[in-house]
C-alpha positions as CSV (number, residue, x, y, z in Angstrom):
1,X,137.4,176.8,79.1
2,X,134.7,173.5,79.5
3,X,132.6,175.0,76.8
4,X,135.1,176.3,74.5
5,X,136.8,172.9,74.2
6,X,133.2,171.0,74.0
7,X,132.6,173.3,71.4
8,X,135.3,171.6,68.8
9,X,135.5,168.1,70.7
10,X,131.9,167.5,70.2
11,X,132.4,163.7,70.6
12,X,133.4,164.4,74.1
13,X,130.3,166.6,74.6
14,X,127.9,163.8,73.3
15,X,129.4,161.3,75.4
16,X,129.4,163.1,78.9
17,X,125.9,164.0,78.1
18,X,124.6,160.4,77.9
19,X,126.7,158.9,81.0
20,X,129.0,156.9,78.9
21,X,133.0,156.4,78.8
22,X,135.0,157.7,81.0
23,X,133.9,161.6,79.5
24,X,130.4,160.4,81.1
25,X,131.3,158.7,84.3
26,X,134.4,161.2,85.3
27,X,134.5,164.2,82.7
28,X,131.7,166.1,83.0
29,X,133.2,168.5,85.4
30,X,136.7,170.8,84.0
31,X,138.7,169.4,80.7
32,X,141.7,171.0,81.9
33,X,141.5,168.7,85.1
34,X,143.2,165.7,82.6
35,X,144.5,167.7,79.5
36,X,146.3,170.9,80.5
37,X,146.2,174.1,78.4
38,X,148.6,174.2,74.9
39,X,152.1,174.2,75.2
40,X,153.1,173.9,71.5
41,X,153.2,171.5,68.7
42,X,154.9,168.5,70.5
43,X,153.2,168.9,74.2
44,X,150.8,166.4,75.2
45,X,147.6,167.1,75.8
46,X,146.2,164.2,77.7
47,X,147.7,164.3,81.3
48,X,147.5,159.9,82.2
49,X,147.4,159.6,86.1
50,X,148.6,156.3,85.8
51,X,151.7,157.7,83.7
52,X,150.8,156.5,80.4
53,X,147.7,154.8,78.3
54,X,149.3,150.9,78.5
55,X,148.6,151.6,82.3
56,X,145.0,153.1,82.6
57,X,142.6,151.5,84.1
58,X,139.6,150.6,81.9
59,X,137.6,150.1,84.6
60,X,136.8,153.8,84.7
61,X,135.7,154.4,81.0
62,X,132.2,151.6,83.0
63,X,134.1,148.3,81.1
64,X,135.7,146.2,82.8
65,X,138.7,144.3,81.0
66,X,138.5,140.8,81.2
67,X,139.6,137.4,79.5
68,X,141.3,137.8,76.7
69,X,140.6,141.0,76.6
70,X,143.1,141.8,79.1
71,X,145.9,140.8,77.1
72,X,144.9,142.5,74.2
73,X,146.9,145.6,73.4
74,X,145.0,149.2,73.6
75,X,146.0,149.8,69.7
76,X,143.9,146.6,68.5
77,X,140.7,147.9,69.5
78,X,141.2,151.7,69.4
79,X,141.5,151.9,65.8
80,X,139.6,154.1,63.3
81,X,137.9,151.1,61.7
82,X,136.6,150.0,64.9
83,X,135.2,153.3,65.8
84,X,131.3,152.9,65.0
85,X,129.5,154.4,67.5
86,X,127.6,158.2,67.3
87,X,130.8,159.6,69.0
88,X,132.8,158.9,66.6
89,X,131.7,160.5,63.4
90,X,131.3,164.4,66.1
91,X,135.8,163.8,66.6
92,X,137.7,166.5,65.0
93,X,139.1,165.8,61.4
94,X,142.6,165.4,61.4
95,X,143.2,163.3,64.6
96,X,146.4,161.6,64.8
97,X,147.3,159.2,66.9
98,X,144.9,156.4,68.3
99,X,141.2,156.7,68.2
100,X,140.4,156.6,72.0
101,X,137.0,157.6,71.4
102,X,134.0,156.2,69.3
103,X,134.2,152.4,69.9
104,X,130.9,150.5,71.0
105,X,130.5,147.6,73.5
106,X,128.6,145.3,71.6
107,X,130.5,142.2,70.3
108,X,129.5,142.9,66.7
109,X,131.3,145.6,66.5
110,X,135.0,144.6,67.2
111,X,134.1,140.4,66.3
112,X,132.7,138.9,63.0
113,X,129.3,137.1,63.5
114,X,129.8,133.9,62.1
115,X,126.1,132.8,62.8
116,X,125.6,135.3,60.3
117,X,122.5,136.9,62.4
118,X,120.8,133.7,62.5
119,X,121.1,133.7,66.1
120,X,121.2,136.4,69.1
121,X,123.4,139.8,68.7
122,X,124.1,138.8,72.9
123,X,127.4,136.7,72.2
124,X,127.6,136.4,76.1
125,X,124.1,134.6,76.7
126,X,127.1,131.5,75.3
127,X,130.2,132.7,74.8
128,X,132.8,134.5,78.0
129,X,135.7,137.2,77.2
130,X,138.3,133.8,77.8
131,X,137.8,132.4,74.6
132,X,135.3,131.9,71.6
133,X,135.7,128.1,71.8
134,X,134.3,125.9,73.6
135,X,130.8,128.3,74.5
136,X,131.1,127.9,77.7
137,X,127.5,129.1,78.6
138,X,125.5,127.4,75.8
139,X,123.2,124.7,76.9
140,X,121.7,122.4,74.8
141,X,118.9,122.3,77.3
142,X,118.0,125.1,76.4
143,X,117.0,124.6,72.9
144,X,113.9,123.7,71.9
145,X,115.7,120.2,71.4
146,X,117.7,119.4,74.3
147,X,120.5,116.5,73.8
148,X,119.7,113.3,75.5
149,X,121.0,109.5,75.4
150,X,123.6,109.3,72.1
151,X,122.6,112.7,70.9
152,X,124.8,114.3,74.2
153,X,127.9,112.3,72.8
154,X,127.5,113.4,69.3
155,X,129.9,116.3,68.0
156,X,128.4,120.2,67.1
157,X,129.2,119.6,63.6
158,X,127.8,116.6,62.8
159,X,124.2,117.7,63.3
160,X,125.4,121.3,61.9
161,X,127.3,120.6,58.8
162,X,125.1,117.7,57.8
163,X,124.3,117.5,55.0
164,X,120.3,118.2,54.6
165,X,121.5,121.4,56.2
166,X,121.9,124.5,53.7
167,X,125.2,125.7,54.9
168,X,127.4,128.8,53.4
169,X,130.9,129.4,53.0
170,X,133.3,131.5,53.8
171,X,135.5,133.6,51.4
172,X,138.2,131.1,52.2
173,X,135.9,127.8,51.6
174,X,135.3,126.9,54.8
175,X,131.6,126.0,55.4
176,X,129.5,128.0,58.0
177,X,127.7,126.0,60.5
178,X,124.1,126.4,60.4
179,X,122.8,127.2,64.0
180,X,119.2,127.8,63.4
181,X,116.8,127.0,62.2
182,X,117.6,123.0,62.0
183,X,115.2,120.8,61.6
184,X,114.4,118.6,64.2
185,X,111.0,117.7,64.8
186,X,111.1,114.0,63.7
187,X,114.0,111.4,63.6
188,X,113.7,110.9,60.3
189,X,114.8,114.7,59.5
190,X,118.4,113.5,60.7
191,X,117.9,109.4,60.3
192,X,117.3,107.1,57.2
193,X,114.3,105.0,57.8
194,X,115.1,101.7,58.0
195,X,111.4,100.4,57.9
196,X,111.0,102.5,54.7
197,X,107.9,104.7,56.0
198,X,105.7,101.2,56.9
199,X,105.4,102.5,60.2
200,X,105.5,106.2,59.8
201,X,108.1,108.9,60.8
202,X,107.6,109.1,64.6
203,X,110.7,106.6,65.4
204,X,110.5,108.0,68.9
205,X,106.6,105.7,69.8
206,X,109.3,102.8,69.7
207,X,113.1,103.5,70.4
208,X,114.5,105.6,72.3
209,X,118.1,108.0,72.1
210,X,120.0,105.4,74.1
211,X,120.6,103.3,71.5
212,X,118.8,102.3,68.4
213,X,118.5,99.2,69.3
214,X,116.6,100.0,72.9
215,X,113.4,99.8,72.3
216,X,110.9,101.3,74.5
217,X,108.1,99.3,76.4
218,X,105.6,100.7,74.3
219,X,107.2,99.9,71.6
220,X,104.5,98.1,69.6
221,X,101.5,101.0,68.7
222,X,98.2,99.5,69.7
223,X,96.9,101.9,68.1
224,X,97.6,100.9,65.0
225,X,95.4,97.9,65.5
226,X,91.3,98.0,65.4
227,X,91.5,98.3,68.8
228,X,93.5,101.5,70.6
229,X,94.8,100.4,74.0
230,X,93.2,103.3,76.6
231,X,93.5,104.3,80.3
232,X,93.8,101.2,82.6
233,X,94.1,99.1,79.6
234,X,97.3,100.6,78.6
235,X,98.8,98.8,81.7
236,X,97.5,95.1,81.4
237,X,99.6,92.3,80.3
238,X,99.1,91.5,76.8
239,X,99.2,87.8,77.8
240,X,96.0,89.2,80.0
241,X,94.0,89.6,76.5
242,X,96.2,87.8,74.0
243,X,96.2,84.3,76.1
244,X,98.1,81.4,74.4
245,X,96.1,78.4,73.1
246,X,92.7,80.1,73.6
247,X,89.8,80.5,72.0
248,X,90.5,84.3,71.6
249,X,93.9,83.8,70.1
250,X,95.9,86.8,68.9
251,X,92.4,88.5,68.5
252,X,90.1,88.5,71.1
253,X,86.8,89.8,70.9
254,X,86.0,93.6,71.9
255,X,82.5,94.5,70.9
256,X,81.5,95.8,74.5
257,X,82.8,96.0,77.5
258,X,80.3,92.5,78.5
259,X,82.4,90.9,76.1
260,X,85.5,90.7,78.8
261,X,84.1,92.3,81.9
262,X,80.6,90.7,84.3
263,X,78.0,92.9,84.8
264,X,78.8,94.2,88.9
265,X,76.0,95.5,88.9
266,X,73.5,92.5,88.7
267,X,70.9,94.6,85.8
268,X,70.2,97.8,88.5
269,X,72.5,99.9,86.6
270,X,69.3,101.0,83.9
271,X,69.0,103.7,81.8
272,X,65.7,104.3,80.0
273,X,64.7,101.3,81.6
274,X,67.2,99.1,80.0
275,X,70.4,97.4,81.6
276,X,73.6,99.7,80.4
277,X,76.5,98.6,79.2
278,X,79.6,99.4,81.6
279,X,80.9,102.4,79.1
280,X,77.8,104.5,79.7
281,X,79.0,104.7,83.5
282,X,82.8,104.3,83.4
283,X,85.8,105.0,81.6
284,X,89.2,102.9,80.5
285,X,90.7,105.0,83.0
286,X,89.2,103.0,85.9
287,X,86.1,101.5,87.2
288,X,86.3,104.8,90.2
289,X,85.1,107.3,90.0
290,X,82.2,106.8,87.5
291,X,81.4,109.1,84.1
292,X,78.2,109.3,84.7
293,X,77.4,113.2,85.1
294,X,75.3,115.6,86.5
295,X,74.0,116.3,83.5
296,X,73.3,112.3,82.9
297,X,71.8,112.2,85.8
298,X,69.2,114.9,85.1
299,X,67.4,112.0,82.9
300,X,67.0,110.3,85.9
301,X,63.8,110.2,88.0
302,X,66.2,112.4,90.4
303,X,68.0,115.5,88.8
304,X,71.0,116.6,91.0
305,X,70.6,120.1,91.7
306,X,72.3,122.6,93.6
307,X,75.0,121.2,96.5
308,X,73.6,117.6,95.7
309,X,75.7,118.4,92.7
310,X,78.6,118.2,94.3
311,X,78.1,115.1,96.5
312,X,80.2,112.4,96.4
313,X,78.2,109.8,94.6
314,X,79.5,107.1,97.0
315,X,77.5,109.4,99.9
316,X,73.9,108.3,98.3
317,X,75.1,104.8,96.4
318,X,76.3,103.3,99.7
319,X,78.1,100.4,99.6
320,X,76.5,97.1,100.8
321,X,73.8,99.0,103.3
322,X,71.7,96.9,105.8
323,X,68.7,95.2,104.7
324,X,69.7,94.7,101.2
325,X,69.6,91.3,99.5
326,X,73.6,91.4,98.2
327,X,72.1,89.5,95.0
328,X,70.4,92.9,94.2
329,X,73.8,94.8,94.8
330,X,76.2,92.7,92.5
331,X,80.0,92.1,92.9
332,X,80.8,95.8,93.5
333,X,78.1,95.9,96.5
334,X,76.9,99.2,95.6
335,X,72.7,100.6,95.7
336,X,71.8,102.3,92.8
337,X,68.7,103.3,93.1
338,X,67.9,105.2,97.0
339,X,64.9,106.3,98.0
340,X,64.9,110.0,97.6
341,X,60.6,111.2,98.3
342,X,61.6,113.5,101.2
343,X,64.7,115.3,102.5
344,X,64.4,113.2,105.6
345,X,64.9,110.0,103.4
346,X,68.8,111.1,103.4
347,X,68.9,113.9,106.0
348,X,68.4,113.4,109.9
349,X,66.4,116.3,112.1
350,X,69.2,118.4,112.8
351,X,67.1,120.8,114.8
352,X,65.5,118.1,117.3
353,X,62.0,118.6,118.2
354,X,62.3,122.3,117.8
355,X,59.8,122.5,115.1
356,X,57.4,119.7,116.5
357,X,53.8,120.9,115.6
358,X,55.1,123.4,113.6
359,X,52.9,123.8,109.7
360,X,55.4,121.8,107.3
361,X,58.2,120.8,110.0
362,X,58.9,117.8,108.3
363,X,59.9,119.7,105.2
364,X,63.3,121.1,105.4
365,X,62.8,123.2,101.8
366,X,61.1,125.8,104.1
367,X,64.1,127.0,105.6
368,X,66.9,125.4,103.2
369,X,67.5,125.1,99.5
370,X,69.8,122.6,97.3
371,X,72.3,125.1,96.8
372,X,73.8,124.9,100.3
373,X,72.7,124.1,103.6
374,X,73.7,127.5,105.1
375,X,72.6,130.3,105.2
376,X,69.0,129.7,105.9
377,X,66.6,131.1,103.2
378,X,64.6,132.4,106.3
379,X,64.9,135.8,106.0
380,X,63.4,139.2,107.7
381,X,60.1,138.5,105.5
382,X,59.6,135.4,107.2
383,X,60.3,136.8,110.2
384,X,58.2,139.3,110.2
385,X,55.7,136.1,110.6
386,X,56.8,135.8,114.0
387,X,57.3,137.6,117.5
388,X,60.0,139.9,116.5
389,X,59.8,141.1,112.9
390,X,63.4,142.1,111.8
391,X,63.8,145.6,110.7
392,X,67.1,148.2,110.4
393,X,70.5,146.6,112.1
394,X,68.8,143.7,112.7
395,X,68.4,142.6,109.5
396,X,72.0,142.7,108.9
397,X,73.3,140.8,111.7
398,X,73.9,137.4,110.5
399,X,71.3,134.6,111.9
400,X,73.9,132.9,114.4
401,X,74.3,136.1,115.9
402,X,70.9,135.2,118.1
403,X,70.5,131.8,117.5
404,X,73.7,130.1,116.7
405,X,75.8,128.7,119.9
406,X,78.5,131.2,120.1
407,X,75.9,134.3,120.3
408,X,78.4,136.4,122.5
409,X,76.5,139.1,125.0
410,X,73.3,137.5,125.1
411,X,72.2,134.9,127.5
412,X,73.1,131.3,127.4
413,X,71.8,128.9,124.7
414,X,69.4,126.3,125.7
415,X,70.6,122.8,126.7
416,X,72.5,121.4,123.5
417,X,70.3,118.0,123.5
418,X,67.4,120.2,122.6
419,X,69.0,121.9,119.9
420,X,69.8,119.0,117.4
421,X,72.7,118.6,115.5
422,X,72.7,121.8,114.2
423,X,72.9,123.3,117.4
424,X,70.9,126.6,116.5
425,X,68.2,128.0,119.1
426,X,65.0,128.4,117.0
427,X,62.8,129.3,120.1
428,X,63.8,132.7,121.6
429,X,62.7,134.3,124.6
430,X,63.8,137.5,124.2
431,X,61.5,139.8,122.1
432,X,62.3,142.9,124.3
433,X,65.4,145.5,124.0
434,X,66.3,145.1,127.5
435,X,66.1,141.5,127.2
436,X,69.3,141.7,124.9
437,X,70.8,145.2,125.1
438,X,71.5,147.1,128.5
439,X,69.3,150.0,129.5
440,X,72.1,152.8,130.3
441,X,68.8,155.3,131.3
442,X,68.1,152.4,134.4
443,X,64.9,151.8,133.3
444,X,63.9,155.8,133.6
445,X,62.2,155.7,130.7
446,X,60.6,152.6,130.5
447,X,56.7,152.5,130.8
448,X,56.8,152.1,134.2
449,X,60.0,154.5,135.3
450,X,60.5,157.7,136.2
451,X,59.7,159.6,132.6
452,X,58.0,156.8,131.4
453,X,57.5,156.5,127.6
454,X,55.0,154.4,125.9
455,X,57.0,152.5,123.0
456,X,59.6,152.4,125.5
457,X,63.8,152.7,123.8
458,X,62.0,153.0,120.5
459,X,60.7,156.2,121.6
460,X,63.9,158.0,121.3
461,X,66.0,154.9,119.4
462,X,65.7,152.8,116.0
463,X,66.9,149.6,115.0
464,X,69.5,151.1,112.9
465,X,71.4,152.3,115.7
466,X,71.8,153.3,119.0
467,X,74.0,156.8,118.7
468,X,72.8,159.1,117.4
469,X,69.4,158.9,119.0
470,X,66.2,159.7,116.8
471,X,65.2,162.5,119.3
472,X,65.6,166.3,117.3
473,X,65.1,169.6,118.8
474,X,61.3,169.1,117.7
475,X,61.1,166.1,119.9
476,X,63.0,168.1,122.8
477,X,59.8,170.5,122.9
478,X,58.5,167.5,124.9
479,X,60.9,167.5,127.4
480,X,61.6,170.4,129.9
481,X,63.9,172.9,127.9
482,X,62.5,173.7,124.9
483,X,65.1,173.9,122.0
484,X,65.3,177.1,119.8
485,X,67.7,179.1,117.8
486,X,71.3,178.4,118.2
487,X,70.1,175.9,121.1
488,X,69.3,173.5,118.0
489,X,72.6,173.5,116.7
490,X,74.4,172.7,120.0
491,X,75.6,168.9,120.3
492,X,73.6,167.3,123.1
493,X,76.9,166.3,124.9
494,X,77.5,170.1,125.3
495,X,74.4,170.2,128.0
496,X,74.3,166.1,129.1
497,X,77.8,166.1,130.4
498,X,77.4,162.1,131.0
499,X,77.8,161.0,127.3
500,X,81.1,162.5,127.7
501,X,82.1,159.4,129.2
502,X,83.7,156.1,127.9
503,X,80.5,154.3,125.8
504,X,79.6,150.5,126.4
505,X,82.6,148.3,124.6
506,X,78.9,146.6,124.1
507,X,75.5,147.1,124.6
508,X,74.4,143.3,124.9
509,X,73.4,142.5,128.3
510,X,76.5,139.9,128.8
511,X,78.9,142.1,126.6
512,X,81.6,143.2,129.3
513,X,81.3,145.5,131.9
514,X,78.8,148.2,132.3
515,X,79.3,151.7,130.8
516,X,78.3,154.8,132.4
517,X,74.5,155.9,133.4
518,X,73.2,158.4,131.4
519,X,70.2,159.6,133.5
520,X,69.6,162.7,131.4
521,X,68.2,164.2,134.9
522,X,69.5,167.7,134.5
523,X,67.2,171.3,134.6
524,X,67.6,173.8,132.8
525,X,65.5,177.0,132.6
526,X,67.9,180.1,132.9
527,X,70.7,181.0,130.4
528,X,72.7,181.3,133.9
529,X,71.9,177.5,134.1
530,X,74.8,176.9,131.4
531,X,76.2,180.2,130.5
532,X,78.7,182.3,132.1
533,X,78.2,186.0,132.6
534,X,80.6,188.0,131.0
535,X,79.3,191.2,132.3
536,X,79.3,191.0,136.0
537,X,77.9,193.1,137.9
538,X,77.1,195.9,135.4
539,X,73.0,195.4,134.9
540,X,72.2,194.6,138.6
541,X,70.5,197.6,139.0
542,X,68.1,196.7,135.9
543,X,64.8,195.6,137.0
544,X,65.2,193.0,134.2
545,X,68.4,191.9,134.0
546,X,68.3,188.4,132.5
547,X,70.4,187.5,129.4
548,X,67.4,187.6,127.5
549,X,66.3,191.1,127.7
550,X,69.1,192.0,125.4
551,X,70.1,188.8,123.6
552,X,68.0,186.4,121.3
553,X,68.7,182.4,121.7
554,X,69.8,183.2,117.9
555,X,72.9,184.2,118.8
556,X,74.7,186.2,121.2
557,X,76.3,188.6,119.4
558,X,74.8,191.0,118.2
559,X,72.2,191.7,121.1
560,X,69.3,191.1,119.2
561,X,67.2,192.8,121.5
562,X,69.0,195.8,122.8
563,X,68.0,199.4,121.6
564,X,70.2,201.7,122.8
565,X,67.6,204.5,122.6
566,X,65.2,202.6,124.2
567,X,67.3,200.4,126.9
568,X,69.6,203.5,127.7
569,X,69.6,207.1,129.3
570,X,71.5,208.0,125.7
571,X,70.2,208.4,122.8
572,X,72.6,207.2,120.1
573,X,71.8,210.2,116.9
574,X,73.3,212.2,114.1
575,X,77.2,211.0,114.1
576,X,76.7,208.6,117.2
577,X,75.1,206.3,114.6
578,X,78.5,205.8,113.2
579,X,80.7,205.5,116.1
580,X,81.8,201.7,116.7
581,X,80.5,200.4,120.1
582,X,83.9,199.8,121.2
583,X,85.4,203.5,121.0
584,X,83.0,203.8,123.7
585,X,82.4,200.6,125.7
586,X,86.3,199.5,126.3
587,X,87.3,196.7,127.6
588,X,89.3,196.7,131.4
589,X,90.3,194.5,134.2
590,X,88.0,194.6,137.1
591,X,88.5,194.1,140.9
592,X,89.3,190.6,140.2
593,X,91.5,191.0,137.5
594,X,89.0,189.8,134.7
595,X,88.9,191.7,131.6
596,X,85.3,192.7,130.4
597,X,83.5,195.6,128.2
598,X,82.3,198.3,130.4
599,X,78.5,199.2,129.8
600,X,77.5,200.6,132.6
601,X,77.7,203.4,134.7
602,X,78.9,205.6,132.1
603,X,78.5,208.7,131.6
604,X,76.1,210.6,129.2
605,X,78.1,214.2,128.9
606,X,79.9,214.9,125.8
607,X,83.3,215.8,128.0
608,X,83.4,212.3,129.3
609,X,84.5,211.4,125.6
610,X,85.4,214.4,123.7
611,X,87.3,217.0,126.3
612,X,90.4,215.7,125.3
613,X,90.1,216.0,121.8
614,X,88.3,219.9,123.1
615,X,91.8,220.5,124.5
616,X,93.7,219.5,121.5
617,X,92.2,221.8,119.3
């Protein structure tokens, strides 16, 4: 019956399908759960669980009654000219009774807008469901004009029936406030002006919304003088500059900064050559920090470049250093011109006598650049220069790593008092592998051990790396099994069982505890060495039965090497050729219960195989 009824009660259909009313929320399942089926003319067809519609509970349909709207009676709002939405204009003609269906949520559509769209269509972002007056949730604040001293006391409708506002009026007369736009950005838009425009329209640079009469402190404009009041100035007593009875009167002299302020400098603050005046160097906004720029300063005999452009000028213009005259410093006891030849002028030897007799030791630029102490500009080129020339993984492990103090798994640093202040080890003993790395072979293969080899770990190592190691099956010819066929495909810890065991957390020489040995001592030479027979007993009686004589190293299956004519009393012709190897050679359990293809003995007659199948037929 669902779709029978949706199909005249459209309205219903349209609302269920979108989630809304109570249809949406509650009716999407049976209509005959609230209206039962027709019982005549009079019969109603809407079955009200509360008993009748003054009772339902609205809260159902998704909207919640509240305010006034709770007192309001269902008829009010359910009436045909209230019912605007979509759902409305799908009900069946001829409806009597109230129009339960078809009305919206929004405000607009039960309530006039008296703003006349001039504001938002969201009457709650101010108004509640209580009442329409006061707007309880309008803020002022809000606004790009919030209310402040006198304007908080003033009433809406003075500012919004003013006059200079356009308003409208209603059919009945009554004028419209005007919410927006009002205008608002000067006093004078609301306020006569009493100075009649002789000191413009920003009433706000002098009084303030307490009262007209408050003036603020900044009520007189300096700026409207020759002479703008700036920065530090802006806080000095007038009676500071404007002294009573003096010479300078009302209007004291400002040419240049001389004119009012001594030179603390005493002439060392030049440019070109000439003494500056103080607004070349500093600001109204205070004497510290100076103006003068990096860029200023590159028109010096000393352009600031790299991290020397961000020092703290007070770090090279010390104040009142030893040795200097204070009649060459001035009143603010500062050096303006430092020596600056060398880095060493400024910078100490931070790598104590390290570098004694070294070619250019004295000249930090060798190592170090403007743009930042750290990192060194010494790099793997440069090292190449010296006893260990840096190449693969070392030339990606940072500098510190060897010769900075906390260079973990290596040996201790020298004695911090020959290190300097840098505390870096420039002098290394240890050129050698072993001298850093531990030797998990035990020295085997070193030049002197066991399988000695003549580059030593970089025989079978790189620099990159330590697993895998460089050695391939071609370098395994060199060794005592020779590496061929599927042998070169096979992982080296399938043969050297000891790299199966826990690797080295570390492989410096202080890095933790030792790893495993990996001796690499096994040998090799028969397939029996590593393989496991899985023929038994069935080619003893060969006079060559080693793997080998059947099977290639290129795989075991298929024996490579077998011929059945050749290796065999049998002769496999004609329809043998056909016959899979298994119809023949089956697979059964021997003495000890291990499963395994039977070769040999078997025999050669044909009724070994075929008197069965003779019987059969």
């Amino acid at each position: 019956m669902t779709a029978q009824c949706l199909g005249c009660h459209r309205d219903v259909g349209w609302l269920a399908t979108r989630g809304l009313g109570l249809h949406g929320r509650e009716g999407k399942a049976a209509c005959a759960t609230c209206h039962p089926d027709h019982a005549g003319i009079d019969f109603k067809l809407v079955s009200w669980p509360e008993g009748d519609s003054t009772r339902f509970d609205h809260g159902r349909t998704g909207w919640v009654l509240d305010g006034a709207h709770r007192t309001t009676k269902c008829a009010d709002c359910h009436k045909s000219e209230l019912r605007r939405s979509p759902a409305a204009t799908l009900s069946p003609p001829g409806g009597a009774g109230p129009g339960w269906l078809g009305l919206d949520r929004a405000c607009a559509t039960c309530h006039e807008d008296i703003h006349r769209g001039s504001l938002s269509q969201k009457c709650l972002d101010c108004h509640d469901t209580r009442d329409w007056k006061p707007a309880p949730r309008f803020d002022h604040a809000r606004t790009d004009y919030p209310l402040t001293g006198k304007h908080s006391e003033v009433k809406c409708d003075k500012c919004h029936l003013a006059r200079a506002v356009a308003t409208k009026r209603t059919a009945a007369g009554q004028p419209i406030p005007v919410y927006r736009p009002i205008p608002h950005r000067e006093c004078s838009d609301c306020h006569a002006d009493p100075h009649g425009g002789d000191l413009g329209p920003k009433c706000g640079s002098c009084h303030e919304t307490t009262r007209f009469q408050s003036v603020a402190r900044s009520a007189f404009d300096h700026d409207r003088t020759r002479y703008a009041l700036r920065g530090r100035h802006a806080t000095v007593a007038c009676a500071k500059c404007h002294q009573p009875g003096s010479p300078k009167g009302k209007r004291p002299a400002y040419g240049s900064c001389g004119t009012c302020h001594a030179d603390a400098h005493a002439g060392t603050a030049t440019l070109a050559g000439r003494a500056a005046d103080c607004a070349s160097c500093h600001d109204v906004g205070g004497f510290i920090p100076a103006t003068f720029t990096v860029g200023q300063h590159r028109q010096s005999r000393y352009p600031l470049e790299g991290k020397h452009r961000q020092v703290r000028c007070s770090a090279c213009h010390v104040k009142n250093p030893s040795g200097v005259p204070r009649s060459r410093l001035g009143s603010s006891g500062t050096l303006m011109r430092p020596t600056f030849a060398r880095c060493r002028d400024c910078h100490g030897d931070d790598h104590g006598a390290q570098l004694t007799g070294r070619r250019g030791a004295d000249d930090c630029t060798a190592c170090h650049v403007v743009q930042g102490w750290t990192p060194s500009t010494f790099g793997a080129a440069a090292h190449a220069a010296l006893r260990l020339p840096l190449d693969g993984r070392h030339q990606e492990i940072a500098c510190s790593a060897c010769h900075g103090p906390n260079r973990r798994g290596l040996p201790p640093m020298p004695p911090a008092a020959t290190l300097g202040r840098a505390g870096v080890a420039l002098r290394l003993a240890e050129i050698d592998c072993a001298a850093c790395h531990l030797d998990p072979h035990q020295g085997r293969f070193a030049t002197t051990g066991a399988k000695p080899k003549a580059t030593g770990c970089i025989a079978c190592h790189d620099t990159r790396r330590f697993r895998p190691s460089t050695i391939d099956p071609a370098a395994h010819d060199g060794y005592d099994f020779k590496l061929e066929g599927a042998h070169r495909a096979v992982p080296c810890v399938t043969c050297h069982d000891e790299m199966k065991r826990a690797g080295l957390s570390s492989s410096l020489v202080a890095g933790g505890p030792r790893g495993p040995a990996l001796p690499f001592t096994r040998s090799v030479r028969t397939c029996e060495g590593c393989h496991t027979n899985p023929h038994g007993a069935q080619f003893a009686h060969r006079q060559s039965s080693t793997c080998e004589s059947c099977h290639g190293v290129e795989a075991f299956q298929p024996a490579s090497r077998f011929d059945h004519d050749r290796d065999t009393p049998f002769a496999v012709k004609g329809a043998h050729e056909k016959v899979p190897c298994l119809s023949c050679h089956v697979p059964r359990a021997d003495a000890a219960g291990r499963r395994m293809v039977v070769y040999a003995p078997l025999s050669g007659k044909c009724e070994s195989c075929h008197g069965a199948a003779r019987k059969a037929s």
